[in-house]
KOLNU-633918 format. One record per residue (C-alpha): residue number from 1; residue in one letter; x, y, z. Coordinates in Angstrom, 3 decimals, m for minus. Layout:
N
nr/rest/c1/c2/c3
NUM/a/X/Y/Z .
...
end
This chain:
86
nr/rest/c1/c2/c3
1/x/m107.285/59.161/42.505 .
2/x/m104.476/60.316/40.967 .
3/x/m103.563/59.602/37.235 .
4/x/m100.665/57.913/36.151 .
5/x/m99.293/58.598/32.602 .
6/x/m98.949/55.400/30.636 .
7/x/m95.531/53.556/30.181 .
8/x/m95.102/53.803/26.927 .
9/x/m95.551/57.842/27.210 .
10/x/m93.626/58.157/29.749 .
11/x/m90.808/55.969/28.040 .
12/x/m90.969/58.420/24.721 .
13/x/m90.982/61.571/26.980 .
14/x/m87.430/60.968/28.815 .
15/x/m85.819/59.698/25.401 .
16/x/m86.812/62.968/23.843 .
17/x/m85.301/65.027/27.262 .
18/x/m81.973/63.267/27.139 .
19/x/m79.488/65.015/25.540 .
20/x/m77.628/64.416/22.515 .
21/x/m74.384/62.447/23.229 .
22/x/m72.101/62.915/20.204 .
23/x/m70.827/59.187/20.371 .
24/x/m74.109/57.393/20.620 .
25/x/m75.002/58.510/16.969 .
26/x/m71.808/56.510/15.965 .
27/x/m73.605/52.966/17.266 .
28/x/m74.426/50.971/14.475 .
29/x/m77.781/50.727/16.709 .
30/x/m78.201/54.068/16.798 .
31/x/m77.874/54.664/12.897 .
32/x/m80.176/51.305/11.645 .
33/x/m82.559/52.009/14.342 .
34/x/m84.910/54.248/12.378 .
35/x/m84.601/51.934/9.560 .
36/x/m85.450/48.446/10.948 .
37/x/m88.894/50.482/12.990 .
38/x/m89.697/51.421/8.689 .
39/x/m89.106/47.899/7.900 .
40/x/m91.493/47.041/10.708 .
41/x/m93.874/49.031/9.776 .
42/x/m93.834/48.522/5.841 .
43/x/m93.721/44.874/6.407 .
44/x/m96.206/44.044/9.149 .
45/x/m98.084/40.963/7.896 .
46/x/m95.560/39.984/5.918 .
47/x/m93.363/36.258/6.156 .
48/x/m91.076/35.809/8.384 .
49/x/m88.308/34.881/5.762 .
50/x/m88.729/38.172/4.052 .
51/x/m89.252/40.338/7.359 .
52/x/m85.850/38.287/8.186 .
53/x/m83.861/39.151/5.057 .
54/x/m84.647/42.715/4.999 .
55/x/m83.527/43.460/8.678 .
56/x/m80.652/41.493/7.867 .
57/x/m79.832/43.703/5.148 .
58/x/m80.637/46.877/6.738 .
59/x/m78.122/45.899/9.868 .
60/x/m75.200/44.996/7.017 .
61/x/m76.061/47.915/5.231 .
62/x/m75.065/50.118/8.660 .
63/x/m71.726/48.119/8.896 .
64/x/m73.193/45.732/11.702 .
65/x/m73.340/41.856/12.345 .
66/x/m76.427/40.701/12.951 .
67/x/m77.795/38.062/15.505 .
68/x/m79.509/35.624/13.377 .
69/x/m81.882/34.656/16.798 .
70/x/m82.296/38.083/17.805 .
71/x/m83.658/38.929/14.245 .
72/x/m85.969/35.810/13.598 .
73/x/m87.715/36.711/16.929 .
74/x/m87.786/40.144/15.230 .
75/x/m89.487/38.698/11.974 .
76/x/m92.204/36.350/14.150 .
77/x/m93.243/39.739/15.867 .
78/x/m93.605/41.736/12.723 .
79/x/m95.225/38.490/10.381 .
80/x/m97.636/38.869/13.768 .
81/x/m98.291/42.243/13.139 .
82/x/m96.279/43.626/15.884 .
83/x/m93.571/46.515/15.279 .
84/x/m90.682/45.568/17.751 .
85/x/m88.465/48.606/16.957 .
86/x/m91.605/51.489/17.426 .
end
């Protein structure tokens, strides 16, 4: 039987073999996404209100507009323990 690598693994593998493309690292996704997977991690546990605020900030800080619904789905899954953005 052969073994399959899981998803997850495989997922993480092909992001680190694609290569570097000069205008992605302009995305105000690109930039905030190492900071709102910290603020997942550092706030796991945490309310939702808080969670909310701080991602809010962190996506205004990198010159973006957030999506209120987007990011209070974001806060559930962190107050829940879950890290969304790892």
């Amino acid at each position: 039987m052969a073994h399959r690598p899981r998803g997850g693994l495989q997922e993480e593998l092909l992001r680190l073999l694609q290569p570097p493309v000069p205008r992605r690292t302009e995305l105000v996704s690109e930039r905030v996404a190492p900071t709102l997977a910290d603020i997942g991690d550092a706030m796991a546990g945490r309310g939702a209100d808080e969670v909310l605020a701080a991602l809010d900030a962190a996506i205004r800080d990198a010159g973006g507009t957030p999506d209120p619904a987007a990011l209070r789905e974001f806060a559930a899954q962190i107050e829940a323990g879950e890290n969304p953005f790892t």
